[in-house]
TILUMDREN-566809 format. One record per residue (C-alpha): residue in one letter; x, y, z. Coordinates in steps of 0.25 Angstrom, whole numbers, plus 5000, padded with zeros to 4 digits. Example, Ala and Ser with C-alpha at 12.3 -4.5 7.8 and 13.67 -1.06 7.14 Angstrom:
<site "A" <5049 4982 5031>>
<site "S" <5055 4996 5029>>
This chain:
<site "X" <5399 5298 5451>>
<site "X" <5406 5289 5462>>
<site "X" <5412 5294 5474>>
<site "X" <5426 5290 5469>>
<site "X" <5423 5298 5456>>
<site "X" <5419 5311 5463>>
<site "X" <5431 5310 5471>>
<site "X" <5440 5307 5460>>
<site "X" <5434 5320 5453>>
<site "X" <5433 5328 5466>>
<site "X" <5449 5328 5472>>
<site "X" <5455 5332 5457>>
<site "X" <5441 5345 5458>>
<site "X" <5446 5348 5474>>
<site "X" <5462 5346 5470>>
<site "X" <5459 5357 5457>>
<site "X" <5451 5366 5466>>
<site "X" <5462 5366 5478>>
<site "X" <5471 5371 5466>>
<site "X" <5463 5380 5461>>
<site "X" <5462 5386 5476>>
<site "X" <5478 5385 5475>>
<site "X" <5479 5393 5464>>
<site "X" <5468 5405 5469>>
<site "X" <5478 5407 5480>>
<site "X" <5469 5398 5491>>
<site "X" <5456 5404 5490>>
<site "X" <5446 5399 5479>>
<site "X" <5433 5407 5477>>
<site "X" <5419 5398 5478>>
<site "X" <5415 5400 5464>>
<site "X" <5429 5395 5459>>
<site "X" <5428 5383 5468>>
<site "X" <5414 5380 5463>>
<site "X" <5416 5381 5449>>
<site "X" <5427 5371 5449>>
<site "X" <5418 5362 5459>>
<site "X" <5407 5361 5449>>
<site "X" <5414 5364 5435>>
<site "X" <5429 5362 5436>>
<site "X" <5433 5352 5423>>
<site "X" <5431 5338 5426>>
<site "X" <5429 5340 5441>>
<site "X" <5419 5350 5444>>
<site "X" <5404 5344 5448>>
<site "X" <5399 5349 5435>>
<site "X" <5413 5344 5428>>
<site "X" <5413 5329 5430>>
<site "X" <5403 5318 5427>>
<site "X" <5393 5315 5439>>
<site "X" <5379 5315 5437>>
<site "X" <5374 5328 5444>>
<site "X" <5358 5330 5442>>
<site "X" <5349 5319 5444>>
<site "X" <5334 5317 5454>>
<site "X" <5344 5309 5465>>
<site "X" <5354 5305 5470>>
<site "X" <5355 5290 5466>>
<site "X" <5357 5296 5453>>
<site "X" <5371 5301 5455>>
<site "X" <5365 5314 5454>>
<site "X" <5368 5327 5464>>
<site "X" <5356 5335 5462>>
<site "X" <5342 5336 5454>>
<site "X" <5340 5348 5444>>
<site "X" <5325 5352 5439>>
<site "X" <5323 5344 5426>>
<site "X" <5332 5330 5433>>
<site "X" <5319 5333 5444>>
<site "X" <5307 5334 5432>>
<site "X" <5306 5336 5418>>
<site "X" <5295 5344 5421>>
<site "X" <5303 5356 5423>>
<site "X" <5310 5357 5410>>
<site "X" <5296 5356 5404>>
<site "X" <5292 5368 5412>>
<site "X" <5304 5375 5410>>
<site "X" <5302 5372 5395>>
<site "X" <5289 5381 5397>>
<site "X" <5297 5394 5399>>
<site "X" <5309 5391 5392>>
<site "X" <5298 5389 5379>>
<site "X" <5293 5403 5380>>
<site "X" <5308 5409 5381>>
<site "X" <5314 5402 5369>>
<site "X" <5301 5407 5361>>
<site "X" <5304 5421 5367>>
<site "X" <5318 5421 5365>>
<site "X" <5315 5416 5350>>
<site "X" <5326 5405 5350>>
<site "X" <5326 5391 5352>>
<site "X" <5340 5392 5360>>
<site "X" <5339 5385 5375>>
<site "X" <5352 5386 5384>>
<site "X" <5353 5379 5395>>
<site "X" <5366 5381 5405>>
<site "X" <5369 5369 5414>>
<site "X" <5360 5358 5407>>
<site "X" <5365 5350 5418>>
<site "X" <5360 5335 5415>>
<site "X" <5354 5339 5403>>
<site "X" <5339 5336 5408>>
<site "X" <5333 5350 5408>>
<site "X" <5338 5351 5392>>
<site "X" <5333 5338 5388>>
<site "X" <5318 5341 5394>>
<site "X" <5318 5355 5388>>
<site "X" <5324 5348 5374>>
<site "X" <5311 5341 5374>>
<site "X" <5302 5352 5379>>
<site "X" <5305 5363 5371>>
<site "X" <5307 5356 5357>>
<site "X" <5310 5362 5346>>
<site "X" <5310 5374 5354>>
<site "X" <5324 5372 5356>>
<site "X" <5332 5373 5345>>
<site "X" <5344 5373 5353>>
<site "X" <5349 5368 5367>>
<site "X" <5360 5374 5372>>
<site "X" <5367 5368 5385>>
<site "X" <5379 5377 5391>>
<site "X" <5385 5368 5402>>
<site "X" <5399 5367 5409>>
<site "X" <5399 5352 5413>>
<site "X" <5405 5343 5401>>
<site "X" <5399 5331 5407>>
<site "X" <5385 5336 5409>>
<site "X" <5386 5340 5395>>
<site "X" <5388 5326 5391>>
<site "X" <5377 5322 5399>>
<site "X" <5368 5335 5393>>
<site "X" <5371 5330 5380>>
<site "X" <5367 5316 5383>>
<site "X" <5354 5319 5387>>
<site "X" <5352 5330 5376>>
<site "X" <5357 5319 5365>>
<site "X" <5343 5320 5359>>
<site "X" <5343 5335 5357>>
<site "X" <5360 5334 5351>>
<site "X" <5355 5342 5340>>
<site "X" <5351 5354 5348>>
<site "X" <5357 5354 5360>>
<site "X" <5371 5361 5361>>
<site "X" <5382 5363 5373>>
<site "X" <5389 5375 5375>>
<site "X" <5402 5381 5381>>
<site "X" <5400 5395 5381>>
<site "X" <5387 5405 5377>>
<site "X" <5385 5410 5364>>
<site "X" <5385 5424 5361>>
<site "X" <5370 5425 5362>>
<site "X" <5361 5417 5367>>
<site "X" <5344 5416 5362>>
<site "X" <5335 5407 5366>>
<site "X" <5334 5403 5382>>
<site "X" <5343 5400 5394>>
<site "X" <5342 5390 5403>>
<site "X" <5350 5387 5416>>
<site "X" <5345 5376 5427>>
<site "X" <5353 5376 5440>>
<site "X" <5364 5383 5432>>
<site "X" <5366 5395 5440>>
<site "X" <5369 5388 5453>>
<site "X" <5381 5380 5447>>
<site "X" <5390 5393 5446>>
<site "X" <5398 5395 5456>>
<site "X" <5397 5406 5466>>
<site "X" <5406 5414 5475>>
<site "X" <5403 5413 5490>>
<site "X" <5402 5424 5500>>
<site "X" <5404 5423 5515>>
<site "X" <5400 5434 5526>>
<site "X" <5407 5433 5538>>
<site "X" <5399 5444 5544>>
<site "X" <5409 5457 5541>>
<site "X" <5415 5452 5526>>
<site "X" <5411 5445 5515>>
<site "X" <5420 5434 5511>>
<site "X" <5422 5427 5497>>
<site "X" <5421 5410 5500>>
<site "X" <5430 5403 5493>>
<site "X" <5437 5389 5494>>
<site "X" <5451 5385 5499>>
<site "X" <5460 5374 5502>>
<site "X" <5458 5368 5516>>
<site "X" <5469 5358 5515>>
<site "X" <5459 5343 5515>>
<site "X" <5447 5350 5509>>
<site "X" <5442 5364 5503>>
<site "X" <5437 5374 5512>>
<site "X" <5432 5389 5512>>
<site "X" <5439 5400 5514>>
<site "X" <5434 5417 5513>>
<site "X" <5441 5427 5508>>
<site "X" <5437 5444 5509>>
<site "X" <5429 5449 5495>>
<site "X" <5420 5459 5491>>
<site "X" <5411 5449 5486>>
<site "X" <5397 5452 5488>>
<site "X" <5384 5445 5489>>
<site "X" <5373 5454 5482>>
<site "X" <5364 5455 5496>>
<site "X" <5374 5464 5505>>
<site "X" <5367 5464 5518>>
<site "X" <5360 5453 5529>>
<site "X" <5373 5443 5528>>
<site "X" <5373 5435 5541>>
<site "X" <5390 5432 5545>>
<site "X" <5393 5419 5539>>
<site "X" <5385 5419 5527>>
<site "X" <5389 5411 5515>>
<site "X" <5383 5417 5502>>
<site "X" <5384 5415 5486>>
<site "X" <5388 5427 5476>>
<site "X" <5385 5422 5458>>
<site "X" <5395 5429 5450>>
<site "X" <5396 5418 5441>>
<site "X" <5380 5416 5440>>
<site "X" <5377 5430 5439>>
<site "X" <5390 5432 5428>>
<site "X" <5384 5420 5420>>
<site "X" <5370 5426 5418>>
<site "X" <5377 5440 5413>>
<site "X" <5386 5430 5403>>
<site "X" <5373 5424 5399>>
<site "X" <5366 5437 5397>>
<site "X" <5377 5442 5387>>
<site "X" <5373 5429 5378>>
<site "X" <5358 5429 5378>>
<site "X" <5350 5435 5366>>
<site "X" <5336 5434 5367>>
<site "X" <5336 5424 5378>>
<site "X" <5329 5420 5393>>
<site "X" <5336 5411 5403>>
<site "X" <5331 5406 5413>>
<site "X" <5339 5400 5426>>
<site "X" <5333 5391 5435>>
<site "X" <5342 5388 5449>>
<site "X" <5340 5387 5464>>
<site "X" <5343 5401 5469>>
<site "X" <5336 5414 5477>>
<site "X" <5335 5430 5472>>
<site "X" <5346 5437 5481>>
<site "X" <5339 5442 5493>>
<site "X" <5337 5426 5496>>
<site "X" <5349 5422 5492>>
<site "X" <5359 5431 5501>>
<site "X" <5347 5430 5513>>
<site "X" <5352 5430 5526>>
<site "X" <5348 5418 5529>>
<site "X" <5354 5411 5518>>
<site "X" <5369 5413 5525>>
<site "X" <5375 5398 5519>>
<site "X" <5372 5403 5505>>
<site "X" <5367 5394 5495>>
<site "X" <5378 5385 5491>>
<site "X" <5374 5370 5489>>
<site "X" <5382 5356 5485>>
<site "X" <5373 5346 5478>>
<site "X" <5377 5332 5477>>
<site "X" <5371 5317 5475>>
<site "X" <5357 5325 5479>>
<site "X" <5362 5331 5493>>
<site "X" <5367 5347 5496>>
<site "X" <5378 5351 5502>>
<site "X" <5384 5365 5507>>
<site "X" <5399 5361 5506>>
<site "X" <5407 5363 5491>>
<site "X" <5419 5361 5495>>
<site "X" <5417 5344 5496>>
<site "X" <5414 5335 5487>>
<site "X" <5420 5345 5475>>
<site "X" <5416 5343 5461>>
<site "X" <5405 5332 5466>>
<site "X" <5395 5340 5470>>
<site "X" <5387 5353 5464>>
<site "X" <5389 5366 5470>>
<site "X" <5377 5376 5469>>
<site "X" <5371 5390 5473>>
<site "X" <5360 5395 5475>>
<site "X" <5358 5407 5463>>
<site "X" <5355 5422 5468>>
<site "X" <5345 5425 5457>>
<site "X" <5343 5438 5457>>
<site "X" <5360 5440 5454>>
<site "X" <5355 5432 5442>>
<site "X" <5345 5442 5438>>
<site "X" <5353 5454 5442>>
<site "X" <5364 5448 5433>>
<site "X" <5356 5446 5423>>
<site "X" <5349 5460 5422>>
<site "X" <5364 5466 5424>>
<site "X" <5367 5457 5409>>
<site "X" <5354 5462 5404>>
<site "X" <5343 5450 5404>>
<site "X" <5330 5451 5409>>
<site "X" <5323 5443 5421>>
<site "X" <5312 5436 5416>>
<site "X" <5309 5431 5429>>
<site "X" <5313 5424 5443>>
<site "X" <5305 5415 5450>>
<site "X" <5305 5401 5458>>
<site "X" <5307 5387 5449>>
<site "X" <5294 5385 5455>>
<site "X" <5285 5396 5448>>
<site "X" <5294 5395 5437>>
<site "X" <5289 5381 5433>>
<site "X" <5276 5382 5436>>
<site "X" <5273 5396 5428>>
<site "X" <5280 5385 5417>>
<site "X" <5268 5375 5420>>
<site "X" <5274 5365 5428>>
<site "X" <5262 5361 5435>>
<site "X" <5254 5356 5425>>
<site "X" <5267 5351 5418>>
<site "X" <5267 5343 5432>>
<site "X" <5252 5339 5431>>
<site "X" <5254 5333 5419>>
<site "X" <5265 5325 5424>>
<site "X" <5266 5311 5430>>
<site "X" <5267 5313 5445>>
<site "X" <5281 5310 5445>>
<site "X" <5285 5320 5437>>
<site "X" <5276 5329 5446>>
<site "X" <5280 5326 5457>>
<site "X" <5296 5328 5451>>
<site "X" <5293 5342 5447>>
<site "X" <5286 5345 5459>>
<site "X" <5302 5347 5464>>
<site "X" <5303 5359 5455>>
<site "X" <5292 5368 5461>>
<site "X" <5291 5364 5475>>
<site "X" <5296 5375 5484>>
<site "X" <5304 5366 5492>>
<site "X" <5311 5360 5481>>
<site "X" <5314 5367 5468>>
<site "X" <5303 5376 5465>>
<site "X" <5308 5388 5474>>
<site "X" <5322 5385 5476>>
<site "X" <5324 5386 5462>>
<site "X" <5322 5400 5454>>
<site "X" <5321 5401 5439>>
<site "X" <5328 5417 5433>>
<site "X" <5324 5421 5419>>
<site "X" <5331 5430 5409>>
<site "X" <5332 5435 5397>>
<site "X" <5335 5445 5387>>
<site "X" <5329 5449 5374>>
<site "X" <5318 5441 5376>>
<site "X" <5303 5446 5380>>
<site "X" <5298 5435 5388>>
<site "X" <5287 5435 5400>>
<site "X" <5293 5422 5406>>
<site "X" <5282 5412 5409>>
<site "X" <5291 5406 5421>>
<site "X" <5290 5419 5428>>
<site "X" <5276 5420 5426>>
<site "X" <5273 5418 5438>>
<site "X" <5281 5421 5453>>
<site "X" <5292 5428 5445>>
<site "X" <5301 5432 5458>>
<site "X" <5310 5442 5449>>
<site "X" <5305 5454 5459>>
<site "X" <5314 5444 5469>>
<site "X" <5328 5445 5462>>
């Protein structure tokens, strides 16, 4: 997308948002602001037709995902995922967020006839024209949704989905807590506190001026998804810390990030609608919400051991060194392998996770 196209798309998001700010009496909550940033009709990042993942920036792309990096971790993924679909006794994958389609396609080929049917829940009509480009060799099995089924069998699977919902923003000033939202400044958007009894889940060790991220949404989405499942296991695979690291003292800016045309930024209020907005995910309020809806946790533990209790070092072995190398991005420890975490759940399913095999950290959440 041109810069005269972004523009074009960004003044009609910042005019809505600046009415929607109207309307809320002059004060707009984060997560509002966030959720029409990435998803509001037409506008939103996730909303219009700009090419989001891809290995770099000359693509026209703003960020790399695991399977744009190697095709060598959906084949690695495909090792646990096998053993769930045979525990769960269907042949029913889901996937939320199949962003540019590649994880769906390497896993189409991997699994087989495994998979009966693919199910892609996704929000963004554009990337589901582009899903269903990419997926044109599977039509026949593969299926989009708006909205969950009454019961879900089979497994779940969400890649860098968590991170996308939009979160609230807390700010201690030393004596209160604050709720961040977004107001009017006149030329541009700015901040703006107000009182609330919002509060993080860590109550003590806050240093005056901290900054931090609260998931209601995230947290509500997995007790939603828990009503649905059947015999099921989903696994969740995001960039994020158990809450004792994330609401560390020492982590006072909190976690929120902008990603665009490969470079981060702190600042979501420029450049609207043409850049994606994340944050970090506070895993053990995903565990805790997912015991509160009845699921089980298979397991927690770093991208890292994760892939490689799947066989990802012999998988690279018998690679070209290219692909080796590539893949090598998903376990190093200053790369993917340990910023990225991967949480298991399930219910109804009797299943000794082979991802968790080794290094489960669930004693951490």
């Amino acid at each position: 997308m041109s810069d005269g196209e972004s523009a074009s798309l960004s003044m009609p998001l910042q005019q809505r948002i600046r009415a929607a700010i109207r309307q809320a009496g002059g004060w707009l909550s984060f997560d509002r602001f966030m959720a029409m940033a990435l998803y509001e009709p037409g506008l939103g990042y996730y909303a219009h037709d700009s090419r989001k993942f891809g290995r770099m920036p000359e693509s026209g792309s703003d960020f790399v995902t695991a399977p744009e990096m190697s095709p060598l971790f959906a084949r690695a993924l495909a090792v646990q995922l096998r053993q769930a679909l045979e525990a769960s006794g269907s042949g029913d994958l889901w996937e939320f967020g199949a962003g540019s389609g590649a994880l769906a396609a390497q896993l189409l080929v991997e699994l087989g006839d495994q998979i009966t049917s693919y199910h892609v829940v996704e929000l963004s009509a554009p990337l589901r024209e582009r899903q269903a480009q990419r997926l044109r060799a599977w039509a026949g099995r593969v299926q989009w949704h708006d909205r969950l089924p009454p019961r879900i069998d089979g497994v779940v699977l969400g890649n860098e989905v968590l991170d996308a919902m939009p979160v609230q923003l807390l700010h201690w000033d030393g004596d209160q807590w604050f709720e961040r939202g977004v107001c009017d400044a006149g030329e541009a958007l700015g901040w703006s506190d107000r009182p609330t009894a919002l509060r993080p889940p860590v109550h003590e060790g806050f240093v005056p001026g901290t900054v931090v991220e609260i998931h209601p949404q995230a947290e509500g989405f997995v007790r939603t998804l828990a009503a649905h499942m059947g015999r099921a296991a989903a696994f969740f695979i995001d960039y994020g810390f158990p809450e004792a690291e994330y609401y560390h003292p020492q982590r006072s800016g909190g976690t929120l990030m902008c990603h665009r045309a490969h470079r981060a930024d702190t600042n979501p209020l420029v450049d609207v609608g043409q850049k994606d907005i994340t944050a970090h995910v506070n895993f053990s309020g995903i565990a805790l919400a997912a015991q509160d809806a009845g699921l089980d946790v298979l397991g927690y533990t770093s991208q890292a051991r994760f892939l490689v209790n799947c066989g990802l070092p012999g998988l690279m072995q018998s690679a070209g060194l290219k692909e080796s190398i590539a893949a090598q991005r998903l376990i190093n420890e200053h790369e993917m392998g340990e910023l990225f975490k991967v949480i298991g759940l399930s219910r109804g399913v009797s299943l000794d996770a082979l991802g968790f095999s080794m290094g489960d950290r669930s004693h951490r959440l």
